[in-house]
Every structure is written in structure tokens, then in C-alpha cells.
C-alpha positions in Angstrom: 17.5 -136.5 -23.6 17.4 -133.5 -20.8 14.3 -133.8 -18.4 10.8 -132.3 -19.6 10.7 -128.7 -19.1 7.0 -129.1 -17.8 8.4 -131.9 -15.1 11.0 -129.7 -13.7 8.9 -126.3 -13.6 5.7 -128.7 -12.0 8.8 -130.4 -9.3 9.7 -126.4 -8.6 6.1 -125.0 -8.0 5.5 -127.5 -6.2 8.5 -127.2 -3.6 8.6 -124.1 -0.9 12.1 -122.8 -1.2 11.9 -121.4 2.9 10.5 -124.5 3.9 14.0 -126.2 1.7 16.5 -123.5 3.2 14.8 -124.0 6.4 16.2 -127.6 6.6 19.7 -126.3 6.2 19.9 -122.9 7.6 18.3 -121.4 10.4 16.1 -118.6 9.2 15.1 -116.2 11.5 15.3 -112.1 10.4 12.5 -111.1 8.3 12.2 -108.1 5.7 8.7 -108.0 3.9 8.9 -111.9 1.9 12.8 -111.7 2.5 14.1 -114.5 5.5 17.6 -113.7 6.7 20.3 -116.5 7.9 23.6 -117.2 7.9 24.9 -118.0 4.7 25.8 -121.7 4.5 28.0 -121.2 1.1 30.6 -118.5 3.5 31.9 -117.7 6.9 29.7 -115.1 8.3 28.7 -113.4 11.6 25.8 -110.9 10.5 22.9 -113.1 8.4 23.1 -111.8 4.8 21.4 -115.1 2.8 18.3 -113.9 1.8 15.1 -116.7 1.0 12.1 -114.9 -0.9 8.9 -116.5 -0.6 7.5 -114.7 -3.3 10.0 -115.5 -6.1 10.8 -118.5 -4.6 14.6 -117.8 -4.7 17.8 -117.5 -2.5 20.9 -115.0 -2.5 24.0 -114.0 -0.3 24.6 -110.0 -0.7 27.9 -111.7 1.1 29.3 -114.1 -1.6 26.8 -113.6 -4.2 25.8 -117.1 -4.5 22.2 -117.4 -5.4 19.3 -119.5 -7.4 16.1 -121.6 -6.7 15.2 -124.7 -5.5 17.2 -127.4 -7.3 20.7 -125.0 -7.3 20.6 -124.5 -3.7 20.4 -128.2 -3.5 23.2 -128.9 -6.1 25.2 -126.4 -4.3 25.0 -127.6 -0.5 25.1 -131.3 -1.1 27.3 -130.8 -3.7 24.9 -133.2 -6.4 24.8 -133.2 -10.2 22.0 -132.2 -11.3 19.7 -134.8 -11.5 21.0 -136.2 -8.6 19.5 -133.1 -6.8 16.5 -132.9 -8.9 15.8 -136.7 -7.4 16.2 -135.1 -3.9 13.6 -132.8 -4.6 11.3 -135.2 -6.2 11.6 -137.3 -3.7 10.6 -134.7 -1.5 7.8 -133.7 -3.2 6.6 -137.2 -4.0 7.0 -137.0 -7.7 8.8 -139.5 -9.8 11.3 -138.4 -12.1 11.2 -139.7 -15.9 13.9 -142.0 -17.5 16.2 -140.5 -19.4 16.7 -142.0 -22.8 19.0 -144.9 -23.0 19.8 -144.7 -19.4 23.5 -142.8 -19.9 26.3 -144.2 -17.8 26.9 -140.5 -16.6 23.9 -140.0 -15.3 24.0 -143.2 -12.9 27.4 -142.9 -11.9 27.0 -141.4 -8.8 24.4 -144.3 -8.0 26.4 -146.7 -9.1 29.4 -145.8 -6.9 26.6 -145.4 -3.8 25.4 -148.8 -4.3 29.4 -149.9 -4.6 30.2 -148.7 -1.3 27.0 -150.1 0.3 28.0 -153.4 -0.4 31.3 -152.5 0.3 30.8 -151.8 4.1 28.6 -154.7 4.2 31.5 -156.7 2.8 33.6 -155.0 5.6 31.3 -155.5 8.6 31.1 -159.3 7.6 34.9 -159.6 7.2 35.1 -158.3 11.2 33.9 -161.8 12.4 36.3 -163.8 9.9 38.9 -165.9 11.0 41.1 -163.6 8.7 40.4 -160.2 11.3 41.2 -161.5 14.7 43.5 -158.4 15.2 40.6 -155.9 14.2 38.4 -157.3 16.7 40.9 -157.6 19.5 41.7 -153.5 18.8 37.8 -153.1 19.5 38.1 -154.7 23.1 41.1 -152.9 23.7 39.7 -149.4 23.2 36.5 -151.0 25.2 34.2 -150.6 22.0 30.9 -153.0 22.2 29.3 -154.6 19.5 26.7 -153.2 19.6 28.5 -149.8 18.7 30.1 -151.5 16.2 27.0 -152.4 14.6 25.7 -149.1 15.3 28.1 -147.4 13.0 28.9 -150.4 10.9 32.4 -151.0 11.7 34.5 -153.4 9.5 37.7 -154.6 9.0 39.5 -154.8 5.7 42.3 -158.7 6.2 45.7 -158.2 5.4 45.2 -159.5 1.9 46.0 -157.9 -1.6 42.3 -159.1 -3.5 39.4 -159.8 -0.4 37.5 -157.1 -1.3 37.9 -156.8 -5.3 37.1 -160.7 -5.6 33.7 -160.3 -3.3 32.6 -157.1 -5.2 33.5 -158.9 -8.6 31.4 -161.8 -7.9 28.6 -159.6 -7.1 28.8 -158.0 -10.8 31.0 -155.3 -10.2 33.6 -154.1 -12.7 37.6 -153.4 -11.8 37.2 -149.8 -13.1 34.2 -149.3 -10.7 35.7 -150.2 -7.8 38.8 -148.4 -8.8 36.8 -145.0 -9.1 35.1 -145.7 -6.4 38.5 -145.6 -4.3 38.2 -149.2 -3.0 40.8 -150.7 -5.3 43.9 -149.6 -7.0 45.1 -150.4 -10.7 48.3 -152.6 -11.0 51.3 -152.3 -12.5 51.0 -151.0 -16.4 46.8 -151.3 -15.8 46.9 -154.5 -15.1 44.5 -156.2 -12.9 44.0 -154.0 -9.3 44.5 -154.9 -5.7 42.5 -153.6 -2.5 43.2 -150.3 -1.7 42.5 -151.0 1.9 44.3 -153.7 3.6 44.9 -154.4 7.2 42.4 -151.9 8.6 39.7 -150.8 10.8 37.1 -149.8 8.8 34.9 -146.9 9.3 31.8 -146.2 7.1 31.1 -142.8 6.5 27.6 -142.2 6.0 25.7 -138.8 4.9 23.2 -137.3 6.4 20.8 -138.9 4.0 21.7 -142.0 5.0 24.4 -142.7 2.0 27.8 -144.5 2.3 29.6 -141.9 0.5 33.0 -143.3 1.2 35.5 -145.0 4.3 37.8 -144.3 6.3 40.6 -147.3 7.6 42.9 -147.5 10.6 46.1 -149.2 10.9 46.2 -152.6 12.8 49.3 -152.4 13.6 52.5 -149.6 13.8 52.7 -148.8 10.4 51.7 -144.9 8.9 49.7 -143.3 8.0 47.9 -144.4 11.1 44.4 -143.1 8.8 43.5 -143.3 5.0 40.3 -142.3 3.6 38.4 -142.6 0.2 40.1 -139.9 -2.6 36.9 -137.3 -3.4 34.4 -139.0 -5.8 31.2 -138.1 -7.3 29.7 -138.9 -4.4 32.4 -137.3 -1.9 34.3 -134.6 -1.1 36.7 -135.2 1.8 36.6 -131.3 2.5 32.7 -130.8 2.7 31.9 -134.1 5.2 31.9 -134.8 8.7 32.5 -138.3 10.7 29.2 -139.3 12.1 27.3 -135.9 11.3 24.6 -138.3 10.5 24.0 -139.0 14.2 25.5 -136.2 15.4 22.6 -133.9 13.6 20.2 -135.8 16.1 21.4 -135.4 19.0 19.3 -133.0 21.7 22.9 -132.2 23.3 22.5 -128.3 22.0 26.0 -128.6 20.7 28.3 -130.5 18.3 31.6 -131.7 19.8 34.4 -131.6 17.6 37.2 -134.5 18.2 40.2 -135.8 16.1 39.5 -139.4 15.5 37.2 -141.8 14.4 37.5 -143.6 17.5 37.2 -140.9 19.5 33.5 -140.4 18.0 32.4 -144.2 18.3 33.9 -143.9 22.2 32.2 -140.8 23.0 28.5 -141.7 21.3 28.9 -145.1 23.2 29.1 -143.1 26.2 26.3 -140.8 25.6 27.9 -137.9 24.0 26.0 -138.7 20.8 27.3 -134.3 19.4 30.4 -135.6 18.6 31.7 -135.3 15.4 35.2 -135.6 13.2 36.8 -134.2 10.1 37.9 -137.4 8.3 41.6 -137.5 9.4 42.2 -134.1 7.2 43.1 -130.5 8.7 39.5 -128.9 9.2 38.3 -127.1 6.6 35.8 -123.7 6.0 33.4 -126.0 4.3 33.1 -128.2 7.3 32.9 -124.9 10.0 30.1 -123.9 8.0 28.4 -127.6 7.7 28.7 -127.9 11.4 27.3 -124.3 12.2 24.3 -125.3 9.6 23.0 -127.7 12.5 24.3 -126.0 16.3 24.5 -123.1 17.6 27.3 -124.0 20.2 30.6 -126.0 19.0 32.9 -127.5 21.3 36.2 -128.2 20.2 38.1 -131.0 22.2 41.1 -131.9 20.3 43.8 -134.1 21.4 45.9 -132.3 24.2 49.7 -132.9 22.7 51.4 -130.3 20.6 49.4 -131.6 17.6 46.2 -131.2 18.6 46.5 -127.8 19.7 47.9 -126.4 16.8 44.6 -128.1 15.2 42.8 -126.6 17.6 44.0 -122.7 17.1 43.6 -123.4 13.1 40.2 -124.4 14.1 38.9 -121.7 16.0 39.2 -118.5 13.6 37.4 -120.8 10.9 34.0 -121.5 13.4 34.5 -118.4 14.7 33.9 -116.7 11.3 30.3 -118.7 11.3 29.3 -116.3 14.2 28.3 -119.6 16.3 29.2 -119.9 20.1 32.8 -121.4 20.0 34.1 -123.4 23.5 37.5 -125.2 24.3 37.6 -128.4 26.4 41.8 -128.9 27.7 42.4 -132.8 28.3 45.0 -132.2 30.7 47.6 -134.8 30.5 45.2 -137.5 29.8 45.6 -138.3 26.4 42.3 -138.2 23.8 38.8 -138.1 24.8 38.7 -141.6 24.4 41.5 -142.2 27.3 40.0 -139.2 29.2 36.6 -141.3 29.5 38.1 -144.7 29.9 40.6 -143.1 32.9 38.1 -140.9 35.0 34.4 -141.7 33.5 31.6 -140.0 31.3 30.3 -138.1 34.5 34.2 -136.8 34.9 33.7 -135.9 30.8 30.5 -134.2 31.2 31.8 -131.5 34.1 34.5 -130.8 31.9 32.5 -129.9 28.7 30.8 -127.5 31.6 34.0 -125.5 32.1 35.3 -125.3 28.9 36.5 -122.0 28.2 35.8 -119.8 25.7 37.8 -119.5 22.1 39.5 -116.2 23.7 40.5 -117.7 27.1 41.8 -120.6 25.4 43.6 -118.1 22.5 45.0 -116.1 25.4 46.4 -118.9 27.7 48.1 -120.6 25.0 49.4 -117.1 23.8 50.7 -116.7 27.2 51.8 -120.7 27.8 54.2 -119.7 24.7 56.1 -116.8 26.1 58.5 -116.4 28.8 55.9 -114.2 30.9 59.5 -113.4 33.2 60.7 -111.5 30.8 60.1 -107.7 29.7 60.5 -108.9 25.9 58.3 -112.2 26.8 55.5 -109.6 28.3 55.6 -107.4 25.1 55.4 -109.8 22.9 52.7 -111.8 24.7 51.1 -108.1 25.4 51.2 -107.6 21.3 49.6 -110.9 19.9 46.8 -110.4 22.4 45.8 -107.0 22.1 45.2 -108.1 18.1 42.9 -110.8 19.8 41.2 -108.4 21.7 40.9 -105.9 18.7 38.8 -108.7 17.1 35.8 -108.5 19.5 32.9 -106.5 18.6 31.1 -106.3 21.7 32.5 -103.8 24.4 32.1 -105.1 27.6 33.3 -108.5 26.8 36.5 -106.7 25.1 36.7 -104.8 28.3 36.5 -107.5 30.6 39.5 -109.7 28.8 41.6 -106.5 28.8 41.4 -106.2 32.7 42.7 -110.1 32.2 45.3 -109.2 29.7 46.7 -106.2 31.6 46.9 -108.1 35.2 48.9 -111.1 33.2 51.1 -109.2 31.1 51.9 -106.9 34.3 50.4 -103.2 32.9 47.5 -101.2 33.1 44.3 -101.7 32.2 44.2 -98.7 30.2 48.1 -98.9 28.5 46.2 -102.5 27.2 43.2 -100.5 25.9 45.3 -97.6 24.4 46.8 -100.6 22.6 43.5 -102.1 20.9 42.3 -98.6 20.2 45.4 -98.6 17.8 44.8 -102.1 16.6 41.2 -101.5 15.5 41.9 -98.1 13.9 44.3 -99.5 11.8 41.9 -102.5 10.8 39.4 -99.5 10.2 41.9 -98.0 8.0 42.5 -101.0 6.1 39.1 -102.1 5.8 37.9 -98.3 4.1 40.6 -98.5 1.9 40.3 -102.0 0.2 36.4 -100.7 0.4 37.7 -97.7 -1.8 40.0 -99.5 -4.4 36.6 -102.1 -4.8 34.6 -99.1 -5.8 37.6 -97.3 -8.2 37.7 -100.6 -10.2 34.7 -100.3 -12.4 35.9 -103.4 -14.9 35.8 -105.4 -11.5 32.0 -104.8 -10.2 31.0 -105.5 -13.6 32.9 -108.9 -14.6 31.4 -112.0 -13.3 32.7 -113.4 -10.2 33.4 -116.4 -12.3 36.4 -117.0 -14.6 34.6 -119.2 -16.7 31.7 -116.3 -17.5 34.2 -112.9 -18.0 32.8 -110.6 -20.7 35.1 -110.3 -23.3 33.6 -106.6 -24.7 32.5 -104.8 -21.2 30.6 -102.3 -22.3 28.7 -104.7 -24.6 28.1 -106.8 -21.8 26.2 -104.1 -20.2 24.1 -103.6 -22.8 23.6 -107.4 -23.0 23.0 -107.6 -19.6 20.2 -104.6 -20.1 18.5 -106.6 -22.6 18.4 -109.7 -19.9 17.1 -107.2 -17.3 14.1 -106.2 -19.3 13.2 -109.5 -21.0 12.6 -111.2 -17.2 11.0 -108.2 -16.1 8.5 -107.5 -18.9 8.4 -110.5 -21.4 6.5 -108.8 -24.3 9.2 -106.6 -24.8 10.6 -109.6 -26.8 8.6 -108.8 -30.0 10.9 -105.3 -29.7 13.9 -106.9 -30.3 12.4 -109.2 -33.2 11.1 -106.4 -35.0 14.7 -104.9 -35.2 15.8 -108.2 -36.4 17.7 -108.6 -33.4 19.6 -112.5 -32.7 21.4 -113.9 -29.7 24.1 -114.5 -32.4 24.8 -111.0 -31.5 25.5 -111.2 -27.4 29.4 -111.0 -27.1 29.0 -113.2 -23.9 28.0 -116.6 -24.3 26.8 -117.0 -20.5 24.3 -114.2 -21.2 23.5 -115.7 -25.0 22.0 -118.4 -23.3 20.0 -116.8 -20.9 18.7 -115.1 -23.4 17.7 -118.4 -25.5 16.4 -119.5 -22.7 14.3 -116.8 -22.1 13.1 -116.4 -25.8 11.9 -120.0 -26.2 10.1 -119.7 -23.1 8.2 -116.7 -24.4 7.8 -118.2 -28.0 6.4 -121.5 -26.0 4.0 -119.2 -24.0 5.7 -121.0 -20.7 6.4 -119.0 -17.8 9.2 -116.4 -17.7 9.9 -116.8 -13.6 13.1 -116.6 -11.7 12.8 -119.5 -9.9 12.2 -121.5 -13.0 15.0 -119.9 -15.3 17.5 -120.1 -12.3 16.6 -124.2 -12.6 18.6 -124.2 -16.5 21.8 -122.8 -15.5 25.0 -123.6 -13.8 25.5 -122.6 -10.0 27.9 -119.9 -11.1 25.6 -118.8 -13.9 22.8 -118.4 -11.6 24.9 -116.1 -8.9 25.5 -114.1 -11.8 22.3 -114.1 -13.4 20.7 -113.2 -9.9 23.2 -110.1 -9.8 22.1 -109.1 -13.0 18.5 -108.7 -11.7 19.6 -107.1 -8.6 21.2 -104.0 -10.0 18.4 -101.4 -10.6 17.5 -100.0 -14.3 19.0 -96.5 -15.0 16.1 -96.3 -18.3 12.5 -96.1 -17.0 11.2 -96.5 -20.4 11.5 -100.3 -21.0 10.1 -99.7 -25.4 12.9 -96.8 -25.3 15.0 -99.0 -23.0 15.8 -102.3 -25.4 16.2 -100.1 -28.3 18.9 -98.4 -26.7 20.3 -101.8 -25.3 20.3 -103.2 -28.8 22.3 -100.1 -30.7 24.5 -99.9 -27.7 25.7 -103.7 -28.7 25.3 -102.8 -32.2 27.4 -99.9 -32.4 30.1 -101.7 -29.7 30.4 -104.4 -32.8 31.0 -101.7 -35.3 33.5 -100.1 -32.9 35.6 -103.6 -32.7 34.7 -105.4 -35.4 34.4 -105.0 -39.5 30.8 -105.1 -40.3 29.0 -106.5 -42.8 26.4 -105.4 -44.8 23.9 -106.7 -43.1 25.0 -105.1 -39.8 24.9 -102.2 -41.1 22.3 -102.5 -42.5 20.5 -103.3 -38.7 22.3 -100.0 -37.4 21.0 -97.6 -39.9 17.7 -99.2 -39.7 17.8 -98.9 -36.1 18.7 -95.4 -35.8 16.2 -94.2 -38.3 13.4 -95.6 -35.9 14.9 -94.0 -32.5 14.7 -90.8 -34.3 11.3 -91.1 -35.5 10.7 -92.5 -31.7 12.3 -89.1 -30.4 10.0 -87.1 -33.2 13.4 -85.6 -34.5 
């Protein structure tokens, strides 16, 4: 059984969507009840995320995301649901009622977060066994207390097949549980399952709610892969989460400082650099440049020095630079990790050197130029040629001007030979950009399909008309008894995305319950509601909304005559509906 309508539209009025956003994104611009910010859903330097406080809704005239209260929470911490209709209740100090018979699906994801509670207490208890010597003795090497290791809830996983699964059976949980949940592989032909992590280091990693959404374990000894981490769950999605963000978010450093390892982090908290932050052992991600720029406004990127770590760090940089946030680069030297770094010169020695990191262009540049035999006429060119494309990329004047007096002087030229060059860079880019600008606007069939596969119309210019009908329904509910009067059904929409927004919409009006964005945006999908939100944004070409539906509802009509073979009873609706618009038009 679905959650009361009246609960959910009582849990929406009664939750301020800029107040919700606010917690999230940084909202600043304002136009009339529109908020501006940078949209948390894609990379973006000028705020297009829009929060009304009148309709109590959110879009992105970017990416087209948009939807009320519960969506935006379903979307940025990635919840079923009623997992993010708890959030909110919770929020607005509501309790939400039982579903019927309590269905497995719908605890799932609480299930698995209970799991992995007990899991890391499991873990942190195994670190003073007999059977974890070697996990302790890896803590005193790297010079980490335990108090920090309480702090973040450190564990160790023995070098035993069944620890784990035995102490999580006993306390009631089943094989397959632990098996989704990551913590345990099935053996041989499904039979029985062993621990998934074994001889480890074990690292918790918590939300920012406070959740053990998953682990991460590293090797005791020489083996590889030196890291492993949870496979994405319900609960997790390796792509989307930070190490220690749940600290991190805290901090009053004005920045979040963006290492490699797990260790790292612990090390650098311990030391008072309590902004520091990791990506779970995986390449970092769009989804995590966006989660970090959600709660800084200055990231600082200190990556291992070696040839590794500063590959990392150049995929890094165009991904936070897209979020429009202040982007700085810390070089190591030849001292190893930040974690050797502090241990070798001290946190004081650590802290001057976050002072003078350079910026994501001086670091771009002098590994551009580190690269290239700068001896050379064809090391100069080329060196010349990869920067100028750097240089081309900045917006604001002076700055651009100022790196090109640093570009000419290394790469042996004039200032003005460098600038001739950019000139020519950003032309072309100008080029490029008005012509992919033109081909969007030649492609008709492509502005109006849904962004989403899953919601394509089938019959376009039905869809249109469909989407007409929609329009005018959430803009002027009465007109309903319009389309009943013509005997018109929802069996007729050709698109069953906008079918049910029209159900929707009709039983609300037939249960005299309010017909509001914010509340019809609460009964559909994420990718229904972006859609559903475009819908509403386009404006109406008819001004006439009595004149307006009629002509929506032939216009589908006559689209089903055109590709279909009617039956009577069609066309019976047609004729009938054509003899009224022409008594309408006094013809």
C-alpha cells in the first residue's frame, strides 16, 4: 500500500523547499521568488538552478533537472523514495505511517544500514584481538593514535575466511544479506560464503547523516590491490561519496583538501587539517567535484607527488574547475604523501605549504612545460601550443593577460605572438560553440523528445498536443470538465509518461485535492519530473484555454486517425468534436 496522499501533501506544505536547497547549495542571486545557485546535479560556472519560493519547486535551465521537495532529496542523496520521504519527515517532525505488511523492499536499504553498523562495530572490536596484531602495529607505524582511531572507527578485518559472517550470523543476520551488503562473498556453486574482507585495515565510511554506508580495507601486508571498497549498494554509490566528508563538512578551514588515501585523511585530521577529504580509492569522479563544491568554496588538491598522482591530479582539475569553485595545487616535493610530508617536516611545515599552493593554471602550465624539452624549437612549439588552449579557457582578461606575459617569457616569444595565438584559439571555440548552438535549434524532433530514453514519444506531434492538454489542466483545473464533455480518456495519450500525469491530475480534481506543482512533482520519477517541469516551462501559443483543449484534443484525435484504423467509436468522437468547434467558431 503507497503512502496517504494527504500525509505526503501535509509532509510537502509543510517543508520550505529554499530553506531544503539551502542545506545543499549555496543560494545567493535572486529574481522576484527565483534563488539562483550552482546546480548540484552538473558542472557549472554561471548559477542556473533556480528554487521558487512561491511554487515551492527547483529547476536547472542547465541540465533540466527539476521537482519539489522529496525529488530533490531522492536525487542528491540518491534515496528511494521513502527513504527520502523519511528524511523529510524527520525534518519536519512528522512520523511516517507503516506500510502494509512491512515489504522487504521497502526496508532494504535499512536493513543493509543496520548490517554495516554492526559490521564496523564488529571491525573496531576485532582491532584489539589477538588475531590483528599486524593491523595495530601498521597504526603505530604511520604514527596514528587511538584516539583517531576511535575517532573514525578504524577496524581490522583477521586473516580468516568466516570472522565476520559467523559474528553477523549469530547476531540474526542472513548469508544473502551480508552478501548484498558486500561484506561476504557466495562460495563455490552458492554454497555457503566467506568474508569478503580479510587481512585488512578497515575504514568505515560514514555519510554525512551519520550512516555507515559501506568500507573501505587496506592490505596488511605486500599483496594488491593495496585498497578494496564495498561494490555500490542501495545504500552506496562508490562514484557519489567522499572519505570523511562527514567531518570534513565541519571544519572552519574555508576549504576542503583533497588527498589520495584513507590514511592520508586520518593523518591529516589528526594533525588539524580536519578539510581533508578522499575519493574511495577510485579515479575522481563529476559527481564527487560537484559534492565537494556543494560545501567549499576553495578546493585544494594535494595528490601524491609520483607520476601517479599527478596524472590524478590533471584529471582532477578540469572536473572542479567546471563547478566554478576556487581550485589550488599543493606539490609535495620529493617527500612522498601528505602523510610522510607531515611526519618528515611537521603540520606548521604543511600549513605554509597549503599557503603557496599555486593555482590550477600555474600548476597546468608547469607540468605542461616539465613535459617538453623547453631546449628545443619543436619542444617550445609544442609546449607554446598546449598552453595557449589553456589560456584560451580563461574568461577573465587580466588574469588571461597576466599568464600570457608568463607563457611568452618561458616559451621564448612575444607577448603578443602568445596572444595572437589565443585570439585564434577562442575564435575557433566561438565557432564551434554557435554551430553546435545552430544544429540544436535545426533539430525540432530533438527539443521536443524527452531528455529521457525511457519517456520518448512515440507519435511527436501527438505528444504535443498531449503535452497541451497537461499544460492547461495544471494551469486552470476546471478545464477538466472540457475534456469529459467530449468524452475524452487518458486511454487516448500516445505517451504513457504523460498518461499518467494526466491520471494524476484528473483524480486530484475529481477528489477536490489540490492541483500544485510541488505536490504533483512528489508522484513521479526524477526523470518524469525534469520533464514534466519542461512541459510547464514552454509558454502556450493559444490564449484561449475553452478554445485551447478543444484543439489539443482533435489534434490527438485526428493524429490517431492519421496512423491508426479507427473505430467507430473514434469516429464517432472526431465528428462530434468537429461539429462543436464549428458551432464554437459560429461557422
Amino acid at each position: 500500500m503507497a503512502l496517504p496522499d494527504a500525509f505526503l501533501d501535509e509532509l510537502v506544505s509543510r517543508t520550505d523547499i529554499v530553506e531544503l536547497v539551502s542545506g545543499y547549495v549555496r543560494l545567493g542571486k535572486r529574481s522576484g521568488t527565483n534563488m539562483f545557485g550552482l546546480c548540484p546535479f552538473h558542472s557549472e560556472k554561471t548559477p542556473s538552478f533556480s528554487v521558487n519560493s512561491e511554487k515551492q519547486i527547483y529547476y536547472c535551465f542547465g541540465c533540466g533537472k527539476g521537482g519539489g521537495a522529496i525529488g530533490f532529496i531522492r536525487e542528491i542523496e540518491n534515496l528511494p523514495f521513502r527513504d527520502a520521504v523519511e528524511v523529510l519527515a524527520r525534518r519536519a517532525g512528522m512520523t511516517v505511517p507503516e506500510e502494509a505488511g512491512q515489504l522487504e523492499v521497502a526496508n532494504r536499504r535499512r536493513k543493509l544500514l543496520e548490517l554495516n553498523r554492526d559490521a564496523a562495530r564488529h571491525f573496531h572490536t576485532m582491532l584489539s584481538s589477538p588475531l590483528c596484531t599486524s593491523a595495530r602495529d601498521y597504526l603505530v607505524q604511520r604514527g596514528i593514535t587511538k584516539a583517531s582511531a576511535t575517532r573514525f572507527g578504524l577496524g581490522a578485518a583477521p586473516d580468516s575466511w568466516t570472522t565476520l559472517l559467523d559474528a553477523m550470523q549469530k547476531k540474526g543476520y542472513k548469508k544473502t544479506e551480508l552478501i548484498e551488503a558486500g561484506l561476504c562473498r557466495p562460495g563455490r556453486g552458492g554454497e555457503g560464503a566467506y568474508d569478503f574482507f580479510r587481512n585488512r585495515l578497515m575504514f568505515p565510511v560514514i555519510d554525512v547523516r551519520g550512516n555507515v554506508i559501506a568500507f573501505s580495507g587496506r592490505i596488511l601486508d605486500d599483496g594488491e590491490p593495496k585498497y578494496i571498497n564495498s561494490p555500490d549498494t542501495v545504500a552506496f554509490t562508490k562514484s557519489r561519496n567522499m572519505y570523511a566528508l562527514n567531518f570534513a563538512k565541519n571544519s572552519k578551514a574555508g576549504n576542503l583538501l583533497l588527498v589520495e588515501g584513507n590514511i592520508d585523511v586520518v593523518t591529516l585530521h589528526q594533525a588539524g587539517f580536519d578539510s581533508a577529504v578522499a575519493p574511495l580509492g577510485t579515479a575522481f569522479t563529476a559527481e564527487q567535484a560537484r559534492l565537494m563544491a556543494s560545501y567549499t568554496e576553495t578546493v585544494i588538491i594535494a595528490f601524491d607527488p609520483d607520476e601517479a598522482g599527478k596524472k590524478a591530479t590533471l584529471r582532477a582539475l578540469p572536473l572542479l574547475e567546471a563547478t566554478g569553485k576556487k581550485i589550488k595545487v599543493v606539490d609535495l616535493g620529493t617527500s612522498g604523501d601528505p602523510d610522510d610530508y607531515i611526519r618528515k617536516r611537521g603540520a606548521d611545515a604543511f600549513k605554509a605549504l597549503l599557503r603557496q599552493g599555486e593555482s590550477q593554471t600555474d600548476y597546468r602550465l608547469l607540468t605542461i612545460s616539465k613535459s617538453h624539452d623547453m631546449q628545443t624549437d619543436e619542444g617550445r612549439l609544442s609546449y607554446l601550443a598546449k598552453a595557449t588552449d589553456i589560456l584560451a579557457e580563461i574568461n577573465n582578461m587580466p588574469q588571461r593577460e597576466i599568464y600570457a606575459v608568463k607563457v611568452a617569457k618561458e616559451g621564448g616569444v612575444s607577448v603578443s605572438a602568445v596572444n595572437t595565438e589565443i585570439e585564434k584559439r577562442v575564435k575557433a571555440k566561438t565557432k564551434a560553440k554557435a554551430k553546435n548552438r545552430e544544429r540544436e535549434v535545426m533539430r525540432p524532433k530533438t527539443n521536443i523528445q524527452p531528455a529521457s530514453r525511457e519517456l520518448r514519444y512515440d507519435n511527436e506531434a501527438s505528444a504535443v498536443a498531449e503535452e497541451g492538454i497537461i499544460r492547461c489542466l495544471m494551469r486552470d483545473p476546471t478545464l477538466i470538465k472540457i475534456a469529459l464533455e467530449t468524452g475524452f480518456s487518458h486511454t487516448e495519450f500516445t505517451s504513457t509518461f504523460l498518461e499518467k500525469v494526466y491520471i494524476t491530475l484528473e483524480s486530484r480534481i475529481s477528489e477536490d485535492r489540490e492541483v500544485k506543482m510541488s505536490l504533483i512533482l512528489n508522484e513521479l520519477e526524477s526523470s518524469e519530473a525534469s520533464q514534466l517541469m519542461r512541459i510547464m516551462d514552454r509558454p502556450e501559443a493559444l490564449a484561449d484555454n475553452d478554445k485551447t483543449i478543444h484543439t489539443y484534443i482533435e489534434k490527438i484525435r485526428s493524429e490517431k486517425l492519421r496512423t491508426h484504423v479507427p473505430d467507430t467509436d473514434t469516429l464517432l468522437k472526431i465528428r462530434q468534436q468537429k461539429t462543436k468547434s464549428t458551432e464554437r467558431n459560429g461557422e
